[in-house]
Every structure is written in structure tokens, then in C-alpha cells.
C-alpha positions as CSV (number, residue, x, y, z in Angstrom):
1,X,30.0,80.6,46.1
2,X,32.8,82.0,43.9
3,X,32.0,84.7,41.3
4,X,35.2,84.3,39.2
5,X,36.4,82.2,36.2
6,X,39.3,80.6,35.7
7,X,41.0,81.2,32.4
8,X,44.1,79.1,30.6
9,X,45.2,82.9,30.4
10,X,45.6,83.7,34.2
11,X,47.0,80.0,35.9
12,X,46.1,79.7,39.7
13,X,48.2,77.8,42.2
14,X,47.0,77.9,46.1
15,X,49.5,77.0,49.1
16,X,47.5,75.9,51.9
17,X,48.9,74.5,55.8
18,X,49.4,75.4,58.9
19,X,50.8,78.2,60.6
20,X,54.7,77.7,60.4
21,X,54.3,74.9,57.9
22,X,56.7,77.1,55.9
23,X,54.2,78.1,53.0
24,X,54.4,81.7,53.3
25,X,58.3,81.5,52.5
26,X,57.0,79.1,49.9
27,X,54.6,81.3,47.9
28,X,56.8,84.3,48.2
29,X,59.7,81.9,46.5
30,X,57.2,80.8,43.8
31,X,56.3,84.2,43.0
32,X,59.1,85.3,42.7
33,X,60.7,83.0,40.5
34,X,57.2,82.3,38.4
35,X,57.2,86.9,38.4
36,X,53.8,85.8,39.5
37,X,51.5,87.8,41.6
38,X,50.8,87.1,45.3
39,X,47.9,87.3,47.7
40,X,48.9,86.4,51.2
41,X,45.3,86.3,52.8
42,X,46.5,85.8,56.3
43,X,48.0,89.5,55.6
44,X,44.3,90.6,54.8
45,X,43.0,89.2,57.9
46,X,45.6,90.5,60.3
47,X,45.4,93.7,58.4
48,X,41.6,93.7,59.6
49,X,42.6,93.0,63.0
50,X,45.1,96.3,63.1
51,X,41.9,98.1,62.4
52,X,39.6,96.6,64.5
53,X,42.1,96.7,67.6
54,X,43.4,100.2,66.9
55,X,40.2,102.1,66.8
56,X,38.6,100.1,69.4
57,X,36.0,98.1,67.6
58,X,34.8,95.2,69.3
59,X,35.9,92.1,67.9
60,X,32.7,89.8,68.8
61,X,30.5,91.9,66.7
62,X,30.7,90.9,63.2
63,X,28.5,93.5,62.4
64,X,31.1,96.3,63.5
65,X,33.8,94.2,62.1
66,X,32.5,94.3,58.5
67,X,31.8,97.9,58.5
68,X,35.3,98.7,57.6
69,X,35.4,95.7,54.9
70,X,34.6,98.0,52.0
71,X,37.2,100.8,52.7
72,X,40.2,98.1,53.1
73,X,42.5,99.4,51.1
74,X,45.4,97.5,50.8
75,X,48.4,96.5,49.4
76,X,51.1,93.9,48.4
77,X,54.9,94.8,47.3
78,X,57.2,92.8,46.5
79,X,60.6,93.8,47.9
80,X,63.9,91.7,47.7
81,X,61.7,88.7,47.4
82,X,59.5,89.9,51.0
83,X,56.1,91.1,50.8
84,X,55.6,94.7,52.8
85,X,51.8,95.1,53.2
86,X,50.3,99.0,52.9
87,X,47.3,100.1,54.4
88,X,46.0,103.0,53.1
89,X,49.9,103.6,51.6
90,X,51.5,103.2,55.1
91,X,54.4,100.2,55.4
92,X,52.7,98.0,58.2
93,X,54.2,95.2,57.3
94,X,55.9,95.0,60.9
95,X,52.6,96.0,62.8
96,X,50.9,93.2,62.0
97,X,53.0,90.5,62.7
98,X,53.0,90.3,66.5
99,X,51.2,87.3,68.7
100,X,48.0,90.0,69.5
101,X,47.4,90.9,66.0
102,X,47.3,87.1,64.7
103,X,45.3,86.0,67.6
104,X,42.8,88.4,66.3
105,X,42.8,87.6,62.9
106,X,42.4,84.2,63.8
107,X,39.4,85.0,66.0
108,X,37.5,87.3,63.2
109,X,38.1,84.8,60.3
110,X,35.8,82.8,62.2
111,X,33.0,84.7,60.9
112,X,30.8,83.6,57.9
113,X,30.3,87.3,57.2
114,X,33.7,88.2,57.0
115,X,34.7,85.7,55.1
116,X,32.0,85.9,52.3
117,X,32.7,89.8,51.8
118,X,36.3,89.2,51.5
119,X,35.9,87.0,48.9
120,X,35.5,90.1,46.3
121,X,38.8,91.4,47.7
122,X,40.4,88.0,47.4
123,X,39.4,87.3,43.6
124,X,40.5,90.8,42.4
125,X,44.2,89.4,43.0
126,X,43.7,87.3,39.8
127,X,46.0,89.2,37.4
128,X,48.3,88.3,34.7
129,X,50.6,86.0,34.5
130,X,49.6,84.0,36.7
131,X,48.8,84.0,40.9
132,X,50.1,82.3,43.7
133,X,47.6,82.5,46.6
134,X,49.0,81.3,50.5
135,X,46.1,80.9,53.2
136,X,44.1,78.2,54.8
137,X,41.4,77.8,52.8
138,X,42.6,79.4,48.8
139,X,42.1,75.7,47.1
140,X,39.1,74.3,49.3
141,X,36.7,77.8,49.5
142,X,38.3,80.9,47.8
143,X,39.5,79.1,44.6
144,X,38.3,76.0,44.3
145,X,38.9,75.7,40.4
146,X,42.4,76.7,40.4
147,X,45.2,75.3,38.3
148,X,47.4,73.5,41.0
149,X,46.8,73.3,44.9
150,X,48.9,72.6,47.7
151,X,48.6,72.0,51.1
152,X,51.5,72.0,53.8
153,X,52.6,70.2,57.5
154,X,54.9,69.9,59.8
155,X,55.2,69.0,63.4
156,X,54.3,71.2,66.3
157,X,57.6,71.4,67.1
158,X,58.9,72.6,64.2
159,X,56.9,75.0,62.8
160,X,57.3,76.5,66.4
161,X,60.4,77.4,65.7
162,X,59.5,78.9,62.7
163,X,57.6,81.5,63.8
164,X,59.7,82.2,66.4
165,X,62.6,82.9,63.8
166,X,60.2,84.5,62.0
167,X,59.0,87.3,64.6
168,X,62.7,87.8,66.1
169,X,63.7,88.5,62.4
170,X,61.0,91.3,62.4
171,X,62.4,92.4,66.8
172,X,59.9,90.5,68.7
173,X,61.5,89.1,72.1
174,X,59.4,86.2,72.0
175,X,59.2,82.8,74.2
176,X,59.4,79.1,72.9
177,X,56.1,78.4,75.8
178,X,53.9,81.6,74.0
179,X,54.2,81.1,70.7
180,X,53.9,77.0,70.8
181,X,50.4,77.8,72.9
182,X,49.0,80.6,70.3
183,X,50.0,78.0,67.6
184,X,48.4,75.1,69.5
185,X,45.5,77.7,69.5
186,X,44.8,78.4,66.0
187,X,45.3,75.4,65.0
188,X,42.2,74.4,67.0
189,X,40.0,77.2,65.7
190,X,41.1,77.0,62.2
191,X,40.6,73.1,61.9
192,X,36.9,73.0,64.0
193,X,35.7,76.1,62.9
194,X,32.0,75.7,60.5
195,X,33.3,78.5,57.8
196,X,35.9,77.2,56.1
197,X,38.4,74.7,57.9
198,X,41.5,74.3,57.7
199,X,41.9,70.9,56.0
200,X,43.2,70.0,52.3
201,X,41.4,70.2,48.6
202,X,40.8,66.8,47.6
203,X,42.6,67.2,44.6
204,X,45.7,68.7,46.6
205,X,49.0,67.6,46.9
206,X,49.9,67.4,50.3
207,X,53.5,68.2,51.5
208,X,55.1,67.3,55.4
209,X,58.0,69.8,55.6
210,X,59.4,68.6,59.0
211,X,62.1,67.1,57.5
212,X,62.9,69.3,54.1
213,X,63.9,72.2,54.1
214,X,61.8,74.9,52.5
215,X,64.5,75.8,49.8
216,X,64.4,71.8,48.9
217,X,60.4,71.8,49.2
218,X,60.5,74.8,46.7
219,X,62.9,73.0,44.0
220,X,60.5,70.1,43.9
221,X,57.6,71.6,43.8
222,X,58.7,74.3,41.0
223,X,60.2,71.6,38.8
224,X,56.2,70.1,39.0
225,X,55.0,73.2,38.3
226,X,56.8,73.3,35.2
227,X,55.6,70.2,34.1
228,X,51.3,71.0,34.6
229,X,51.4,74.7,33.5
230,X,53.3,75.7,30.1
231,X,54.9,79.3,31.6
């Protein structure tokens, strides 16, 4: 249950997809070009997974997990059009984007628990002009009501390669075999997972990126942004 309001002063847009689909690029474009704000939610999972693996809590107790929910402090600044995440004012931007830390986050999203109290930290995001919110579940669970929703695709194969760009941009040797099977992976658990699965809004437009390129997928989608929400 959400426990916000949406306004005609503070327009909502959600990206939702798959991992790779390209809609983290996406949102970060949006933003940027909208001077929008941006909540990347996959960043607040995988930030709960630094702290869970790095003071050795156990990650199949989702009692121990949500004990450190309410002292999550944590950050999004914008930077040359990237995001750099800060966790209690430290840059882990970095940290958090290796295989082990978004196998995690995958595997602690599954609980209801988790979910529900991050929903506070979630909404408190909503700030003017406007917000762009990328995750898996922003127009189906977290903001149902919002302005314009999204949802993005793309073949196995290509959004592969994606993240495998994406982590030897940030110096991760990676191979083509691992990171296919951890996407192959999370794809399972998000989609069949009880608490919010990964799966479009009904009222969402729903994108296949395999054969656009993001940059094209963003001028298209802009210009229709333009036309529903007066900016």
C-alpha cells in the first residue's frame, strides 16, 4: 500500500525492465535533460547488500536484514550525467557494482519485509520538478499512480553485453559465461518471485531495445514526454 500522493506539481515517470535492458542509462539521460531528480532503487538494494555482506549479517534472515533499514543513509549525485551513490557520505558507487553484490540484492529483494519498509525511503525521492524512478517494480508496486510508466527488453544476448561493458567500464575482468548465468538468474527470481514481479504496469508502455540504440530509445521517448507532461 502506498502512503504518497501524486500531485500535478511533482510529475512521476517510472522505467521498469530487465537487467541490461538499458534503462538505467535511460533514466540517468531523462534526468538529466528533464533537471529531474532520480532514484535508482536497484542502488538501494545493492547498497543493502554492501551492508549485509560486509558486517557479516546473514542474508536468509530477514529479520537481521531489516535491522539496518532505518539507519540507511544514503545518497544520489549527479556527476557528468552518472549517478555516484554515498553511504553514510562515502563514494561506493564502485563497491556495489560487482556480480556478488547484485546477486545479493537480488536475493534480499525477495523479501516482503524489505520491500514494505523501503517503501518510506523510496517515496521520500518525490521532490520538485519532477522524478524519474529506474527499478523493477516503480510503476506496478512503488508508484502505481505515477504520471508516465515504462517498461524495457531486450534479448539475453544483448543485454549481456551490456553489463559486461558496463562492469569493465567500472575495472571488472569479467566473463561472457558469468555474467549471462547471473543474468539468466535474476531474471528467474525477479519474474517468479510473490513480492512484487518483475512484469509491466498495465498502463505501461513497453519498449524492446535489442535493436535501438539507447540514445535513439531516449529521443523517442523524450519527445513523448513532452507531449503528456507540460515541463
Amino acid at each position: 500500500m502506498t502512503n504518497y500522493k501524486i500531485t500535478k506539481h511533482i510529475p512521476i515517470i517510472t522505467i521498469d525492465g530487465f537487467s541490461g535492458s538499458g534503462k538505467s542509462t535511460l533514466c540517468r539521460l531523462i534526468a538529466n535533460a528533464l533537471k529531474w531528480n532520480l532514484l535508482d532503487s536497484g542502488a538501494i538494494y545493492r547498497t543493502l547488500a554492501f551492508i549485509t555482506l560486509n558486517n557479516n549479517i546473514n542474508i536468509a534472515s530477514e529479520k537481521d536484514i531489516i535491522s539496518v533499514i532505518p539507519n540507511l543513509d544514503i545518497q544520489f549525485i549527479t556527476c557528468n550525467t552518472k549517478i555516484k551513490v554515498f553511504l553514510y557520505n562515502k563514494d561506493i558507487t564502485n563497491e556495489i557494482s560487482n556480480l556478488k553484490i547484485s546477486e545479493t540484492a537480488s536475493y534480499i529483494a525477495q523479501f516482503p519485509l524489505v520491500r514494505k519498509l523501503l517503501l518510506t525511503r523510496q517515496h521520500s525521492f518525490i521532490q520538485y520538478p519532477g522524478l524519474i524512478a529506474d527499478g523493477r517494480d516503480m510503476g506496478t508496486v512503488v508508484f502505481p499512480n505515477a504520471n508516465i510508466k515504462f517498461f524495457l527488453k531486450a534479448n539475453l544476448k544483448q543485454r549481456t553485453q551490456r553489463r559486461m561493458l558496463e562492469l569493465k567500464e567500472k575495472g571488472f575482468n569479467v566473463k561472457f559465461s558469468n555474467v549471462l548465468a547471473e543474468i539468466k538468474k535474476r531474471d528467474e527470481r525477479d519474474c517468479n518471485r510473490k513480492c512484487s514481479p518483475l512484469l509491466p504496469a498495465p498502463d505501461a508502455l513497453v519498449y524492446n531495445s535489442t535493436q535501438i540504440s539507447i540514445k535513439q530509445l531516449f529521443n523517442k521517448i523524450l519527445i513523448y514526454i513532452h507531449k503528456k507532461i507540460i515541463i
